[in-house]
N, C-alpha and C positions, 0 to 999 in steps of 0.2 A: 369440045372445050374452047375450039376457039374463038366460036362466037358469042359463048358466055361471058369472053374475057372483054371482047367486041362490046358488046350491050354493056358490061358496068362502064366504059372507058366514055363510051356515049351518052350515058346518064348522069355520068362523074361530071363532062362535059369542063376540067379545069384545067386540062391540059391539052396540050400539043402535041398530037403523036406521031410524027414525021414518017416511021415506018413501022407495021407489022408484022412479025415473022411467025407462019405457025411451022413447027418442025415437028413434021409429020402427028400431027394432032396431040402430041404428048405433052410438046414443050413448046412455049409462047413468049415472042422477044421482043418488047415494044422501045423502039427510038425515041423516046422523049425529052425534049431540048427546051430550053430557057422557062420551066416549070416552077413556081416556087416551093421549096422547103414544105409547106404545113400542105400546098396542094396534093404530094406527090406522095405524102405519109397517109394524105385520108383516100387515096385511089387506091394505098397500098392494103388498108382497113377495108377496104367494099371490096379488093379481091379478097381477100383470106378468107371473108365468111361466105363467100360465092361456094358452093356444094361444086365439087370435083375439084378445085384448086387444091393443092396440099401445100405448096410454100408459094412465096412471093422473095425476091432478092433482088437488088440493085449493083447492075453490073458496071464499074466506073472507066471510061474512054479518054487519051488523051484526043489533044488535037488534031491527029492526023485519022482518027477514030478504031486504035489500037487499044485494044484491052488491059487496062493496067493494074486493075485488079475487080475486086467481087468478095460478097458473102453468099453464106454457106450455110445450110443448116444441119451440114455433116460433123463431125469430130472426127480431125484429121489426127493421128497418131504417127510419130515419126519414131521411128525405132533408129537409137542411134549405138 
C-alpha cells in the first residue's frame, strides 16, 4: 500500500511531503506542510480512487506538531 500511496503523491507532484510514515504497511501518514487548500483536496481525490485505500483523513497539528485534532470516518457514539 505504500508505494501505491508513493506513486499517486509523485504523479500528484503539488505538494510537499516533508515526511512519510508507513505503519507497518496498513496505515500511511504523510507530513505535508505549506500545501494549498484545492492542492491537498485533489491528492486527497487520486487517493480514495487508488484500489486498496479505503479512507483518506486530515489529521490537524499545532506548532509544536501535537495533535490537535482529526476526522474520522467512524460514528463515534457516547453513551451518557
Amino acid at each position: 500500500m505504500a508505494r501505491g500511496v508513493k506513486s499517486v503523491v509523485q504523479r500528484e507532484g503539488s505538494v510537499n511531503v516533508k515526511n512519510f510514515y508507513d505503519l507497518n504497511n496498513q496505515l500511511v501518514m504523510l507530513d505535508i506542510q505549506g500545501a494549498k487548500k484545492e492542492n491537498l483536496l485533489n491528492l486527497r481525490k487520486q487517493l480514495n480512487i487508488k484500489e486498496g485505500i479505503l479512507y483518506t483523513s486530515p489529521v490537524l497539528l499545532d506548532e509544536a506538531g501535537r495533535e490537535v485534532g482529526g476526522y474520522t470516518n467512524q460514528v463515534i457514539k457516547l453513551a451518557l
